[in-house]
Each structure stands twice: as structure tokens, then as C-alpha cells.
N, C-alpha and C positions, 0 to 999 in steps of 0.2 A: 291260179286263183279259182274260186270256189262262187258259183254261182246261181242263183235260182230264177225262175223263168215264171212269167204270171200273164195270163192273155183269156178273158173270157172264150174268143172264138178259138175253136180248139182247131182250126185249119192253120189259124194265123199262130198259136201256141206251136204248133208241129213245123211249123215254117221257119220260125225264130229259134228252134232248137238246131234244126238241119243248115242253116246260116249259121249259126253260134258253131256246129261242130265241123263243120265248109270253111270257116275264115277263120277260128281262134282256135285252134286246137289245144291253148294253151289254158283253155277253159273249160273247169269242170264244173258240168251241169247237174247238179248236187239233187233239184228236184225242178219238179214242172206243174204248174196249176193253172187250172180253168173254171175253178170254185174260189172265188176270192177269199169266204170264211176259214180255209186253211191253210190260209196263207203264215199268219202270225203263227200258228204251232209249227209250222216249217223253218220258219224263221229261228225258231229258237232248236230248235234240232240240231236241226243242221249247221245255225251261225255262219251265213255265207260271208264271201267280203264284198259283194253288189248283188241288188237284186233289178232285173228287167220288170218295168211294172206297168203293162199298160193300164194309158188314162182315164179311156172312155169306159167304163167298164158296170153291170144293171144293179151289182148289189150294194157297191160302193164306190164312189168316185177314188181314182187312185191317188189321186193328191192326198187326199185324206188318209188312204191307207198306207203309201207313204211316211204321212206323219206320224202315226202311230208306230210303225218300223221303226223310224230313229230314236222314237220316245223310249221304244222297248230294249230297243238296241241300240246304244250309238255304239257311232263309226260305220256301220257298215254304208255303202256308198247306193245313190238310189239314182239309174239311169233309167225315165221316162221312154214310154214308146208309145205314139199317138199317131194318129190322123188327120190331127188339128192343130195348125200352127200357131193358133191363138192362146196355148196351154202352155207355150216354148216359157213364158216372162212367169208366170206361176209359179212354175217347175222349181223358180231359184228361191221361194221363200223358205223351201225344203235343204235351199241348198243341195240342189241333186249336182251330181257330178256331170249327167249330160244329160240330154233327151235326143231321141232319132224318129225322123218323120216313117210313117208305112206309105209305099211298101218299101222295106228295108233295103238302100244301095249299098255295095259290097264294097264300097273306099269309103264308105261314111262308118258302117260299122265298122272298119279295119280302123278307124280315127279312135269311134270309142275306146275299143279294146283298148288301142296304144295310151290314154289317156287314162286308162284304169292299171294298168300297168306301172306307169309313172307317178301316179300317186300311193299306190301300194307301194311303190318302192321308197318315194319319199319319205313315206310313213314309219316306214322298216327302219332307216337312215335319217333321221331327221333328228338335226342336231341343233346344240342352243346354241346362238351367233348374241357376240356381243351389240349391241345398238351402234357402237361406233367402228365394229367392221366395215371396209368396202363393200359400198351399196352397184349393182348393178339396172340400171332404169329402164324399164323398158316401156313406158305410156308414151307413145308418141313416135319417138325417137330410140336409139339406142346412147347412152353416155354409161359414165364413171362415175362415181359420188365416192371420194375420200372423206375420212371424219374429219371432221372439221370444212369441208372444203365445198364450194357450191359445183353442181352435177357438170361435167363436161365432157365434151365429144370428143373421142378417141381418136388418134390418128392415122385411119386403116390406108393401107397402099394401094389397095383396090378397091371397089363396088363390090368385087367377088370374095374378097377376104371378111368383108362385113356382114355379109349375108352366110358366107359361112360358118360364122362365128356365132351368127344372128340362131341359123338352124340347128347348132351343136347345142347350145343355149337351151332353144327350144324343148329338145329331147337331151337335157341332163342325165347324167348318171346312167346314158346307155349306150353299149357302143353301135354305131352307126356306118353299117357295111360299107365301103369304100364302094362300091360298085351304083348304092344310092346316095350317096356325093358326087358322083361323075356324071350321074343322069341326069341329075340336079340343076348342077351346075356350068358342064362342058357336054351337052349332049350331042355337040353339034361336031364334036371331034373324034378321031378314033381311038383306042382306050390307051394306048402308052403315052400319048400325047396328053391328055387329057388327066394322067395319073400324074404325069410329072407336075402339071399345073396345079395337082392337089397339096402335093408335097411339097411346090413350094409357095400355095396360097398358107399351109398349113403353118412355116416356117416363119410368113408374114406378122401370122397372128399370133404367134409366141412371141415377136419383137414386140408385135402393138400392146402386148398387158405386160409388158417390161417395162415398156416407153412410160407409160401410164399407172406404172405402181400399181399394178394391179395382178402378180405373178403371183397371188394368193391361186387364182386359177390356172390350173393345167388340162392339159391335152395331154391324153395317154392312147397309144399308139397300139403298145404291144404288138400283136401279129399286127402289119403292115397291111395284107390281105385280108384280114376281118374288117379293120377300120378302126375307127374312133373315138373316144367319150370322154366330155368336158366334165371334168370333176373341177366342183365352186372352190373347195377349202374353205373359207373362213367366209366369202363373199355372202352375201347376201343377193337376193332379187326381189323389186319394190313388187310388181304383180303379186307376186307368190305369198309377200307380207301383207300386202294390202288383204289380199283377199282372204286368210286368217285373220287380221282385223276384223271382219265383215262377219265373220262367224262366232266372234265371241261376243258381239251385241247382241243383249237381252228382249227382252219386250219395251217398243217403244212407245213409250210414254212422256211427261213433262218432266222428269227427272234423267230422263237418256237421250234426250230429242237433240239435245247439243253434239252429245257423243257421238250421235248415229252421224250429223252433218258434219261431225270433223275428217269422219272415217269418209266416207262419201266425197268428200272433198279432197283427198288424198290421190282418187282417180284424176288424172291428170289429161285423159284421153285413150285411142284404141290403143291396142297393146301392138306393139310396131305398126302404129298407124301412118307413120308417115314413110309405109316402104310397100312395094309392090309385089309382096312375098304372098302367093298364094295359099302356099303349105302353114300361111300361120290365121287364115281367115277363119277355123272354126275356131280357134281359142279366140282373138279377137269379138268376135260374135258372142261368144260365151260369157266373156267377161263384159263385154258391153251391154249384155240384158241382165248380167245381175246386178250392174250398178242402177240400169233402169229402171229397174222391178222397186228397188228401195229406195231409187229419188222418187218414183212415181207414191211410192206408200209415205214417205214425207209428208209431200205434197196434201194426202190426204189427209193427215194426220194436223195441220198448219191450218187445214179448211173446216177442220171440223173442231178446232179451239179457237174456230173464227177468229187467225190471227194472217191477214188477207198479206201482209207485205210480207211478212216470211217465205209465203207458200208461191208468191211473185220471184222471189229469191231464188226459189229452188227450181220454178221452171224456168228462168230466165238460164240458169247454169246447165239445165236437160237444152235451151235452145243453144246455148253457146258451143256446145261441144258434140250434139246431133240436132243441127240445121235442118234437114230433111225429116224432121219427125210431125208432122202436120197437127199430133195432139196436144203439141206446147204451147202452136200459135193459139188452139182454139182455148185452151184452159186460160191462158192467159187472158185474150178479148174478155171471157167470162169474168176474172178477176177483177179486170181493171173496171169494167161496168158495176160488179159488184163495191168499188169505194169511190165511184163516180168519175173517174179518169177516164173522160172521151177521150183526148187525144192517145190514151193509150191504146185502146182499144181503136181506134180507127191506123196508127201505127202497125200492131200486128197484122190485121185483116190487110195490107197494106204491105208486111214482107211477104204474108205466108201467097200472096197472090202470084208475089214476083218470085219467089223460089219454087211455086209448083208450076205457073204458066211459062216464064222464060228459060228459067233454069233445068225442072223436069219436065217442059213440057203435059204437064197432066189438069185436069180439071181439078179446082177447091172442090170438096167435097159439101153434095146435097146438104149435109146435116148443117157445114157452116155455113155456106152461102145462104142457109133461109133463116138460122139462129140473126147473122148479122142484117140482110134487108130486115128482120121484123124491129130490131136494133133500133137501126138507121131511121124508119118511121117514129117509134116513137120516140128518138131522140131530139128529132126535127121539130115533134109538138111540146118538146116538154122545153 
């Protein structure tokens, strides 16, 4: 893949080259800038397929230059490099592919890479599936969705058969060294041991998408010794859709704002949230702040056609499904004050208390504890 590199400080531009040529060799570094304004004629030169763009940058904020990349170019792919973690939920209204904190960890870039990778390849390969092909689910839970049929839970043999199936998933369309399945999964064994268990976790899970009508998907083998790669066929996965949903809404307005909450509402939760798979928490994360980024622009968007119960709506669905997010409870108190609903507002001030003092143990933060005592006063005299 073909890539360009953009970083005003020319220490940190030289840093991210020599990591770039350290961990991805399979990345060519097509050109390097530390002048933002030549960025765009490089752009077009070269036509990379990502570009690294740091954020913080004097002539131009990179979001913005960013936008103008895709404006000029679409497709190509825009992975963020900042300093500041408050830029992460930004980063998706560009639809970037990823962003990476400085200073650059050498498994966090190795994710990127792998994740630019796989959507180049998707891209390469990416076929038209009928709507009523076998759905694969993956918000929450892992299930089966036959046409016609409401979504259900497969009947794996093991914990380890699911989670392998879960990780082959994860990296489609690539084959995946037998030697990182063993690590994975039996590390605790020594390696004939440990291979037989693959072969015949492997075996499991060719009965389980039998059992399940769901043999549209294979497992190809080929050398034994190289490893593995789950080729979908015809299947479908709701993530994958979803989040092409998400990219073909327009500007929201009063005429898309239904559209946008349909698509929105499609997320169902994190993406294998309810498993303890480490190897899937920067996708997880990913996809969970770009659903964030655009229930939170909703939201805005409900408050500013000052239509107050919609936009109650849509935090209440950011509280149902991220609990620990402290900015739902406070938006909300705000709301409900806003159409005179004290008991609602004394309700939130009221979870968000018991979720951050019992549960995370941490203090309500300054800004709400004095928003609501000034509340409380003059609620008392009015």
C-alpha cells in the first residue's frame, strides 16, 4: 500500500517514517511533509491509499485538511496522529479509518496497519450480497441471521471453538499463521498438543456452520503450516453493513434526521461485547465512538430545532447502551429542566451519582455538582 506521512514537527515526521519502515514494511512511503500547504499537490501526485495526518498542526487544523483530502480524493483512507485524546470522536465525522495516540506504540501501529490492510482488501473484493443472504451478527453477541429467520446463537462445542471462529471473523479474507492461533489460544501447552487441539477446534467449527445452515462460509486451510482464512461466500456481516450505512448519510438535516436515527439505531451494542476477547477491543472502541460522534451530533441537532423530547430520545439510547458515559446524565438534567421535568432531572443527578460513587467509585464531576446545587436552590424557591 501506498502511503503519505504529514507531521508539522519534523523530529516526530522522521520518527513516524522510521516506525512506518520498523513495523510495516509493507508500506510504501510515497512522500513526507512538514509544510501542510503541500500536502494536497501530493495528494494528487502521488494518489496514495492512506494518508497519516497529524491533528494539532499552526497552519491548518488536520481535521479540516482531512476534509478537504476526501473532498478532493475520495477513497483514500485518513488515519489521524495526535496527542490529544479528545480529537479520537472528531476524527469519525471524516470517517477516518483510525487515529493513533503520540508517542507511537509498536502493537497499536501494527493494529493500524493490519486494519488498512483489510479494508484495502475488502475493497479490492467486495462483492454485491443479496439482502436476504445469511446475516452474520456481531453487536453484542456472536449469532446466525437466516432470511427470513430472527438472529440465533450457534451451537459451538467449546468456548475455544467460538472465539476461534470469533478471531478468523475478525481478520477475513486473511490467512492467519497457525502458530498465532496457538498463542492465542493454547499457550499454555506445548506446540503438538496444542496443534492438535487446533485441528480439531477447526473441525468443530465446520460442523457448527453446518449445523446452522450457514456452510455458505469456509475455512481454507491449504498449507496446514501457514494457517487459515475464513472466506464469507455469500454471508453477510451486520458491523461491516452497518457501518457502510453510516457512510452513505448525507448532511443532516430535517429531511435525513429520520434516516440518520434509523441507521443509528441499527447499532445494537459493542461489537463482540459481550466476550472477553482482548484482540477485538480496538475495533470495538472504534466503532463505538463513531456511533458516539453521530448520536452526540443528533442530539445537537434535536436541541437546536428545539424539539427537547427527541433529543431526550437519543440520550437516553447513548445512556442505555454506554452507562458510564457521565455526559448523558448531565445533558439530560439539562433537558429535562429545560421542559420543566424536576423529577427527571433529580432522577439522573440521582443515577449518574450511584454509577460514578458506588459503582466507579470516582467523584460527579465539579462542572455537574455546581450546574445542579444552583438547580436545587432555585428550584426550592420557585
Amino acid at each position: 500500500m501506498r502511503a503519505i506521512l504529514v507531521d508539522d514537527e519534523h523530529l516526530a515526521l522522521i520518527g513516524l517514517k522510521k516506525a512506518m519502515e520498523r513495523e510495516a514494511s509493507e508500506v510504501e512511503i510515497v512522500a513526507a511533509y512538514s509544510d501542510s500547504t503541500k500536502v494536497m499537490a501530493g495528494v494528487l501526485l502521488h494518489r496514495p491509499d492512506v494518508v497519516f495526518l497529524d491533528i494539532h498542526m499552526p497552519d491548518i487544523n488536520g481535521l479540516n485538511l482531512g476534509k478537504q483530502i476526501q473532498t478532493v480524493v475520495p477513497g483514500i483512507e485518513i488515519v489521524f496522529v495526535t496527542s490529544y485524546d479528545k480529537y479520537a470522536v472528531q476524527a469519525f465525522e471524516l470517517y477516518a479509518l483510525d487515529y493513533i495516540m503520540k508517542p507511537l506504540q509498536k502493537d497499536r501501529l501494527r493494529q493500524t496497519i493490519l486494519r488498512i490492510k483489510e479494508k484495502l482488501s475488502i475493497r479490492g473484493t467486495k462483492k454485491t450480497h443479496d439482502a436476504n443472504s445469511p446475516l452474520i451478527c456481531c453487536f453484542n453477541q456472536l449469532q446466525f441471521r437466516l432470511p427470513g429467520m430472527n438472529a440465533q446463537n450457534a451451537k459451538w462445542r467449546t468456548s475455544k471453538a467460538q472465539e476461534l471462529f470469533a478471531y478468523l471473523l475478525h481478520h477475513r479474507d486473511r490467512t492467519i499463521n497457525r502458530s498465532v492461533l496457538l498463542e492465542l489460544l493454547w499457550p499454555e501447552l506445548e506446540e503438538t498438543k496444542a496443534a492438535q487441539h487446533l485441528y480439531t477446534t477447526i473441525y468443530h467449527i465446520r460442523q457448527t456452520l453446518k449445523n446452522s445452515n450457514m456452510d455458505t462460509i469456509s475455512i481454507n486451510s491449504g498449507n496446514l503450516e501457514a494457517g487459515y482464512k475464513l472466506d464469507l461466500g455469500e454471508a453477510r456481516v451486520d458491523t461491516e453493513e452497518w457501518e457502510y450505512a453510516m457512510r452513505q448519510l448525507g448532511v443532516l438535516d430535517a429531511s435525513t434526521a429520520d434516516a440518520y436515527e434509523h441507521v443509528l439505531n441499527l447499532y445494537k451494542g459493542d461489537y463482540l461485547g459481550n466476550y472477553d476477547y482482548l484482540w477485538a477491543e480496538h475495533e470495538r472502541e472504534r466503532l463505538r465512538l463513531l456511533w458516539l460522534y453521530h448520536m452526540r451530533k443528533l442530539c445537537m441537532f434535536y436541541e437546536q430545532q428545539e424539539n427537547q423530547k427527541k433529543a431526550i430520545q437519543v440520550h437516553l439510547r447513548i445512556q442505555q447502551l454506554l452507562p458510564d458515559e457521565e455526559e448523558s446524565y448531565f445533558s439530560l438534567m439539562k433537558l429535562y429542566d429545560a421542559i420543566g421535568d424536576k423529577i427527571g432531572v433529580e432522577e439522573q443527578y440521582l443515577l449518574l451519582r450511584t454509577k460514578m460513587e458506588r459503582d466507579l467509585e470516582l467523584p460527579i464531576s465539579a462542572d455537574i455538582t455546581d450546574w445542579y446545587t444552583r438547580w436545587k436552590s432555585v428550584s426550592l424557591t420557585s
